[in-house]
Residue, then its C-alpha position, 0 to 999 in steps of 0.5 A: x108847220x111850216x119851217x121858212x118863208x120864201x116870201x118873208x125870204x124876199x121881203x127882207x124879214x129876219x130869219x124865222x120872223x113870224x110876220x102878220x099883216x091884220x087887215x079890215x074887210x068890209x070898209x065902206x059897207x056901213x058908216x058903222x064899219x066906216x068909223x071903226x076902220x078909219x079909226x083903226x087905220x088912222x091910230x095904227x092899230x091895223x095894218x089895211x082895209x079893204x073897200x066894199x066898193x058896191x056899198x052904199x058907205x063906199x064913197x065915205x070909205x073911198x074919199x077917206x082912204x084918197x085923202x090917206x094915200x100913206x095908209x094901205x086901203x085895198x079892194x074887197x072885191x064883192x060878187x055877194x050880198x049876203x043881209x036879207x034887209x041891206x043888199x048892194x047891186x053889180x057895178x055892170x050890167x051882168x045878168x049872171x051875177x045878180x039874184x031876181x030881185x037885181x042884186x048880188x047873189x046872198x050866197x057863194x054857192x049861186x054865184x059860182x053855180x051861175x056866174x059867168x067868167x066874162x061877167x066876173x070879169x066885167x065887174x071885178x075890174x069896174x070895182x077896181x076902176x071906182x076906187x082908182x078913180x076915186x083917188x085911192x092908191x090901192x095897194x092889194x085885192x081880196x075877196x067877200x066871202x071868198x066867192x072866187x075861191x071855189x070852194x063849194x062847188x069847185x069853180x073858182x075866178x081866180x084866173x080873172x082875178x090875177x090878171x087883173x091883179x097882174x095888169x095893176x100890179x096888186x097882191x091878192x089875199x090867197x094862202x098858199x098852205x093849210x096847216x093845222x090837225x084840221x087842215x083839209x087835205x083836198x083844200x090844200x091840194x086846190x090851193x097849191x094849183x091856185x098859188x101856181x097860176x099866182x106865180x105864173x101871173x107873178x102875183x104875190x100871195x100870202x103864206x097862210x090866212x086866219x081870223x076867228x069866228x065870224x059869228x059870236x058864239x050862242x048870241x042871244x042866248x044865257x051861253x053868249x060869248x063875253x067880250x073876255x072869251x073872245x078876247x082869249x081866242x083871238x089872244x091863243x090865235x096871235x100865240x100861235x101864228x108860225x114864222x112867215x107871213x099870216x093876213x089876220x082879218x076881221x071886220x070891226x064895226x062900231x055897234x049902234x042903231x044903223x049896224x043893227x038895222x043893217x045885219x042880220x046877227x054878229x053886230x056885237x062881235x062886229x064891235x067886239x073885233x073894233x075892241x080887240x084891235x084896240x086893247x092894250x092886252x092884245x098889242x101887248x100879247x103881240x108884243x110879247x110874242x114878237x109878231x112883226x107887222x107888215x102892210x099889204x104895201x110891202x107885198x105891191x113894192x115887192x110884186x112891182x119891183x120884180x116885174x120891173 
Protein backbone atom coordinates (compact mmCIF):
# COMPACT_ATOMS: atom_id res chain seq x y z
CA UNK A 1 0.00 0.00 0.00
CA UNK A 2 0.95 2.79 -0.79
CA UNK A 3 1.95 5.23 2.69
CA UNK A 4 1.58 9.00 1.10
CA UNK A 5 0.90 10.95 -1.87
CA UNK A 6 2.96 13.50 -3.63
CA UNK A 7 -0.20 14.32 -5.60
CA UNK A 8 -2.35 14.65 -2.56
CA UNK A 9 0.70 16.30 -1.09
CA UNK A 10 0.38 19.27 -3.76
CA UNK A 11 -3.05 19.39 -3.83
CA UNK A 12 -3.30 20.53 -0.38
CA UNK A 13 -5.12 17.28 1.14
CA UNK A 14 -4.72 16.52 5.02
CA UNK A 15 -2.17 14.00 5.48
CA UNK A 16 -3.07 10.70 4.77
CA UNK A 17 -6.83 11.57 3.15
CA UNK A 18 -7.73 8.94 1.02
CA UNK A 19 -9.25 11.06 -1.71
CA UNK A 20 -11.65 9.60 -4.66
CA UNK A 21 -12.73 11.36 -7.66
CA UNK A 22 -15.86 9.01 -9.28
CA UNK A 23 -16.08 9.58 -12.62
CA UNK A 24 -18.88 8.76 -15.47
CA UNK A 25 -17.55 7.36 -18.98
CA UNK A 26 -19.35 7.09 -21.81
CA UNK A 27 -21.28 10.44 -21.65
CA UNK A 28 -22.80 11.19 -24.76
CA UNK A 29 -22.77 7.56 -26.03
CA UNK A 30 -26.63 7.09 -25.65
CA UNK A 31 -29.57 9.41 -24.65
CA UNK A 32 -29.57 6.50 -22.03
CA UNK A 33 -26.09 7.43 -20.58
CA UNK A 34 -27.10 11.03 -21.29
CA UNK A 35 -29.87 11.13 -18.77
CA UNK A 36 -28.07 9.00 -15.83
CA UNK A 37 -24.88 11.08 -16.31
CA UNK A 38 -26.77 14.56 -16.35
CA UNK A 39 -28.42 13.62 -13.53
CA UNK A 40 -25.90 12.41 -11.65
CA UNK A 41 -23.48 15.40 -12.38
CA UNK A 42 -26.53 18.00 -11.67
CA UNK A 43 -27.45 16.38 -7.89
CA UNK A 44 -23.83 15.84 -7.03
CA UNK A 45 -23.62 12.75 -6.91
CA UNK A 46 -20.44 11.95 -9.00
CA UNK A 47 -17.55 14.34 -9.31
CA UNK A 48 -17.02 14.00 -13.66
CA UNK A 49 -17.87 12.58 -16.73
CA UNK A 50 -16.17 12.16 -19.76
CA UNK A 51 -17.80 12.56 -23.35
CA UNK A 52 -17.78 10.10 -26.14
CA UNK A 53 -17.37 12.77 -28.70
CA UNK A 54 -17.77 10.47 -31.88
CA UNK A 55 -21.23 9.09 -30.73
CA UNK A 56 -24.48 9.97 -31.90
CA UNK A 57 -25.76 11.38 -28.39
CA UNK A 58 -22.51 13.56 -28.00
CA UNK A 59 -24.05 16.92 -29.38
CA UNK A 60 -26.90 16.37 -26.09
CA UNK A 61 -23.81 15.52 -23.81
CA UNK A 62 -21.87 18.49 -25.06
CA UNK A 63 -24.53 21.16 -25.21
CA UNK A 64 -25.39 19.94 -21.45
CA UNK A 65 -21.98 20.15 -20.12
CA UNK A 66 -21.50 24.06 -22.12
CA UNK A 67 -24.40 25.06 -20.49
CA UNK A 68 -22.80 23.69 -16.77
CA UNK A 69 -19.33 25.28 -17.14
CA UNK A 70 -19.02 24.85 -13.13
CA UNK A 71 -19.13 21.00 -13.40
CA UNK A 72 -16.18 18.85 -14.61
CA UNK A 73 -17.06 17.24 -17.99
CA UNK A 74 -13.66 15.68 -19.75
CA UNK A 75 -13.00 13.86 -22.86
CA UNK A 76 -13.25 10.22 -23.55
CA UNK A 77 -11.00 10.01 -26.08
CA UNK A 78 -12.40 6.77 -28.42
CA UNK A 79 -10.25 4.61 -31.10
CA UNK A 80 -13.01 1.74 -30.71
CA UNK A 81 -16.56 0.61 -31.29
CA UNK A 82 -17.11 -2.10 -29.47
CA UNK A 83 -21.26 -3.05 -30.07
CA UNK A 84 -21.86 -5.36 -32.92
CA UNK A 85 -25.43 -3.01 -33.74
CA UNK A 86 -24.53 0.57 -32.48
CA UNK A 87 -20.97 1.45 -34.03
CA UNK A 88 -19.66 5.27 -34.22
CA UNK A 89 -16.86 6.32 -36.85
CA UNK A 90 -13.34 8.48 -36.69
CA UNK A 91 -14.00 12.13 -36.59
CA UNK A 92 -10.81 12.14 -39.54
CA UNK A 93 -10.13 10.49 -42.31
CA UNK A 94 -7.33 8.07 -40.97
CA UNK A 95 -7.53 4.92 -42.76
CA UNK A 96 -5.62 3.23 -40.02
CA UNK A 97 -8.06 3.71 -37.49
CA UNK A 98 -11.26 2.23 -38.99
CA UNK A 99 -12.36 -1.42 -39.51
CA UNK A 100 -13.50 -2.33 -43.35
CA UNK A 101 -16.96 -1.42 -42.79
CA UNK A 102 -15.63 2.54 -41.78
CA UNK A 103 -15.85 2.29 -38.29
CA UNK A 104 -13.62 2.29 -35.09
CA UNK A 105 -11.96 -0.97 -34.73
CA UNK A 106 -14.26 -3.27 -31.95
CA UNK A 107 -11.40 -4.28 -30.11
CA UNK A 108 -8.15 -2.84 -28.68
CA UNK A 109 -6.11 -5.46 -30.06
CA UNK A 110 -6.70 -3.87 -33.82
CA UNK A 111 -6.31 -0.75 -32.93
CA UNK A 112 -2.87 -1.04 -31.53
CA UNK A 113 -1.67 -3.70 -34.06
CA UNK A 114 -2.80 -1.06 -37.03
CA UNK A 115 -2.97 2.04 -35.89
CA UNK A 116 -0.98 4.71 -37.05
CA UNK A 117 0.95 7.31 -34.25
CA UNK A 118 0.10 10.20 -37.03
CA UNK A 119 -3.56 8.98 -37.38
CA UNK A 120 -4.01 8.46 -33.46
CA UNK A 121 -2.59 11.83 -33.47
CA UNK A 122 -5.12 13.34 -35.90
CA UNK A 123 -8.19 12.02 -34.36
CA UNK A 124 -7.56 12.58 -30.50
CA UNK A 125 -7.06 16.23 -30.95
CA UNK A 126 -10.22 16.51 -33.50
CA UNK A 127 -12.24 14.67 -30.55
CA UNK A 128 -10.70 17.17 -28.15
CA UNK A 129 -11.30 20.32 -30.68
CA UNK A 130 -15.43 19.35 -31.07
CA UNK A 131 -15.84 19.44 -27.57
CA UNK A 132 -13.94 22.98 -27.26
CA UNK A 133 -15.91 24.26 -29.93
CA UNK A 134 -18.68 23.21 -28.62
CA UNK A 135 -18.22 25.38 -25.49
CA UNK A 136 -17.31 22.86 -22.94
CA UNK A 137 -14.73 23.81 -20.40
CA UNK A 138 -12.79 20.43 -20.49
CA UNK A 139 -11.21 19.70 -17.57
CA UNK A 140 -9.40 16.27 -18.20
CA UNK A 141 -8.71 13.53 -20.79
CA UNK A 142 -8.84 9.54 -20.59
CA UNK A 143 -9.67 6.88 -22.66
CA UNK A 144 -12.33 4.21 -24.10
CA UNK A 145 -11.35 0.96 -23.25
CA UNK A 146 -7.99 1.84 -22.45
CA UNK A 147 -6.63 1.45 -26.39
CA UNK A 148 -3.91 3.90 -25.84
CA UNK A 149 -2.27 2.02 -22.89
CA UNK A 150 -0.99 -0.72 -24.92
CA UNK A 151 -1.76 -3.29 -22.78
CA UNK A 152 -2.15 -6.03 -25.28
CA UNK A 153 0.34 -6.17 -27.56
CA UNK A 154 2.63 -3.50 -25.92
CA UNK A 155 2.27 -0.23 -28.29
CA UNK A 156 0.93 2.21 -26.55
CA UNK A 157 -0.34 6.42 -27.87
CA UNK A 158 0.37 7.85 -24.76
CA UNK A 159 3.35 10.12 -25.98
CA UNK A 160 0.00 11.67 -28.48
CA UNK A 161 -1.79 11.75 -25.77
CA UNK A 162 0.34 13.89 -23.08
CA UNK A 163 1.24 16.31 -25.83
CA UNK A 164 -1.86 16.86 -26.53
CA UNK A 165 -2.82 17.01 -23.01
CA UNK A 166 0.08 19.13 -22.30
CA UNK A 167 -0.55 21.80 -25.27
CA UNK A 168 -4.14 22.14 -23.41
CA UNK A 169 -3.39 21.70 -20.20
CA UNK A 170 -5.35 18.60 -19.01
CA UNK A 171 -4.69 15.85 -16.67
CA UNK A 172 -5.31 12.33 -17.98
CA UNK A 173 -6.76 9.44 -16.43
CA UNK A 174 -3.14 7.10 -16.09
CA UNK A 175 -2.55 5.15 -12.36
CA UNK A 176 0.88 5.60 -11.51
CA UNK A 177 0.81 2.28 -9.17
CA UNK A 178 -0.56 -1.28 -9.14
CA UNK A 179 -1.53 -2.53 -5.71
CA UNK A 180 -3.02 -5.56 -4.49
CA UNK A 181 -2.12 -9.60 -4.43
CA UNK A 182 -2.92 -9.50 -8.01
CA UNK A 183 -1.25 -6.74 -9.16
CA UNK A 184 0.88 -7.79 -12.13
CA UNK A 185 4.36 -6.87 -11.73
CA UNK A 186 5.35 -6.42 -15.67
CA UNK A 187 1.86 -4.21 -15.69
CA UNK A 188 3.65 -1.92 -13.11
CA UNK A 189 6.71 -1.82 -14.52
CA UNK A 190 4.86 -0.36 -18.09
CA UNK A 191 3.03 2.11 -15.93
CA UNK A 192 6.22 3.55 -13.90
CA UNK A 193 7.62 4.32 -17.70
CA UNK A 194 4.34 5.48 -18.91
CA UNK A 195 3.95 8.21 -15.31
CA UNK A 196 7.88 9.24 -16.44
CA UNK A 197 6.80 10.47 -19.88
CA UNK A 198 3.81 12.19 -17.82
CA UNK A 199 5.90 14.25 -16.00
CA UNK A 200 8.24 14.90 -18.56
CA UNK A 201 5.18 16.39 -20.04
CA UNK A 202 4.13 17.93 -16.73
CA UNK A 203 0.86 16.34 -16.94
CA UNK A 204 -0.85 15.10 -13.90
CA UNK A 205 -2.10 11.59 -13.40
CA UNK A 206 -3.85 9.95 -10.66
CA UNK A 207 -2.20 7.38 -7.99
CA UNK A 208 -4.14 4.63 -8.48
CA UNK A 209 -7.71 3.42 -10.83
CA UNK A 210 -10.39 1.32 -9.94
CA UNK A 211 -14.04 0.33 -10.89
CA UNK A 212 -15.89 -2.88 -10.55
CA UNK A 213 -16.72 -5.43 -12.90
CA UNK A 214 -17.77 -4.35 -16.12
CA UNK A 215 -20.11 -7.10 -16.81
CA UNK A 216 -22.87 -8.51 -14.40
CA UNK A 217 -22.04 -11.72 -13.28
CA UNK A 218 -24.19 -14.82 -14.75
CA UNK A 219 -26.54 -12.34 -16.64
CA UNK A 220 -29.09 -14.32 -17.93
CA UNK A 221 -28.83 -17.13 -16.09
CA UNK A 222 -30.91 -18.21 -12.36
CA UNK A 223 -27.18 -17.20 -10.71
CA UNK A 224 -27.68 -13.24 -12.06
CA UNK A 225 -26.19 -11.05 -9.76
CA UNK A 226 -28.85 -8.90 -7.73
CA UNK A 227 -28.64 -5.13 -7.49
CA UNK A 228 -27.65 -5.97 -3.33
CA UNK A 229 -24.60 -8.38 -4.62
CA UNK A 230 -23.57 -5.57 -6.58
CA UNK A 231 -23.99 -3.12 -4.13
CA UNK A 232 -21.76 -5.05 -1.81
CA UNK A 233 -19.01 -4.93 -4.00
CA UNK A 234 -18.83 -1.68 -5.04
CA UNK A 235 -19.58 -0.89 -1.15
CA UNK A 236 -16.03 -3.42 0.05
CA UNK A 237 -14.44 -1.30 -3.11
CA UNK A 238 -14.93 2.43 -1.41
CA UNK A 239 -13.67 0.36 2.19
CA UNK A 240 -10.63 -0.33 0.84
CA UNK A 241 -9.41 2.65 -1.17
CA UNK A 242 -6.11 3.59 0.48
CA UNK A 243 -4.77 7.21 1.20
CA UNK A 244 -4.10 9.44 -1.86
CA UNK A 245 -6.05 10.05 -4.70
CA UNK A 246 -8.07 6.62 -6.50
CA UNK A 247 -10.51 7.64 -10.04
CA UNK A 248 -13.53 5.01 -9.44
CA UNK A 249 -15.32 4.87 -12.64
CA UNK A 250 -18.47 3.40 -14.24
CA UNK A 251 -20.65 3.90 -16.51
CA UNK A 252 -24.50 4.62 -15.68
CA UNK A 253 -26.98 4.25 -17.77
CA UNK A 254 -30.76 4.48 -17.36
CA UNK A 255 -32.29 0.94 -18.71
CA UNK A 256 -34.86 0.95 -21.24
CA UNK A 257 -35.64 0.11 -24.79
CA UNK A 258 -32.90 2.28 -26.43
CA UNK A 259 -30.31 0.94 -24.11
CA UNK A 260 -31.03 -2.53 -24.80
CA UNK A 261 -31.12 -1.81 -28.60
CA UNK A 262 -27.99 -0.41 -28.35
CA UNK A 263 -25.44 -3.17 -26.46
CA UNK A 264 -24.87 -6.17 -26.66
CA UNK A 265 -24.96 -7.28 -22.59
CA UNK A 266 -24.59 -5.15 -18.98
CA UNK A 267 -27.97 -2.87 -19.90
CA UNK A 268 -28.84 -3.87 -16.45
CA UNK A 269 -25.50 -3.42 -14.72
CA UNK A 270 -25.22 -0.29 -16.62
CA UNK A 271 -28.74 0.91 -14.62
CA UNK A 272 -27.38 -0.96 -11.62
CA UNK A 273 -24.31 1.58 -11.49
CA UNK A 274 -26.84 4.88 -12.08
CA UNK A 275 -28.33 3.00 -8.73
CA UNK A 276 -25.17 2.95 -6.90
CA UNK A 277 -24.26 6.30 -7.29
CA UNK A 278 -27.32 7.37 -6.17
CA UNK A 279 -28.24 5.43 -2.72
CA UNK A 280 -27.87 6.56 0.31
CA UNK A 281 -26.20 3.52 1.80
CA UNK A 282 -23.25 4.09 -0.38
CA UNK A 283 -23.04 7.93 0.27
CA UNK A 284 -23.40 6.86 3.77
CA UNK A 285 -20.48 4.11 3.31
CA UNK A 286 -18.46 6.91 1.97
CA UNK A 287 -18.94 8.83 4.63
CA UNK A 288 -18.47 6.61 7.34
CA UNK A 289 -15.21 5.72 5.62
CA UNK A 290 -14.13 9.56 5.38
CA UNK A 291 -13.32 9.38 1.60
CA UNK A 292 -12.65 12.95 0.51
CA UNK A 293 -14.17 13.70 -2.95
CA UNK A 294 -12.42 15.51 -5.42
CA UNK A 295 -13.05 16.61 -9.08
CA UNK A 296 -10.73 16.29 -12.06
CA UNK A 297 -10.94 20.29 -11.99
CA UNK A 298 -8.56 20.15 -8.99
CA UNK A 299 -5.86 18.28 -11.05
CA UNK A 300 -5.95 21.05 -14.50
CA UNK A 301 -5.85 24.02 -11.61
CA UNK A 302 -2.81 22.25 -10.13
CA UNK A 303 -1.36 21.12 -13.54
CA UNK A 304 -1.65 24.85 -15.00
CA UNK A 305 -0.66 26.39 -12.00
CA UNK A 306 2.69 24.83 -11.95
CA UNK A 307 3.26 25.47 -15.56
CA UNK A 308 2.73 28.96 -14.90
Amino acid sequence: MIASSALADRLGLPAGARAVILNADDFGMCHAANTAISDLLARDRIDSATVMVPCAWSPEALAFAAGQPALDVGVHLVLTSEWRRYRWRPLTGGATVVDPDGFFPADVATVERQASEADVAAEIAAQLQAALDAGVDVTHLDNHMGSVYGLLTGRDFLRPVFALAARHGLPFRLPRHMEGADADPRLQAKLTEAAAVADAFGVEIVDRLWTHPFELGGEGTADEETYEQVRDGFLALLRAVPSGVTEIYLHPMTDGEELRAAVDFGAAKRDYERRLLDDPVVRQAMADEGLVRLGWRALRDLQRGEAR
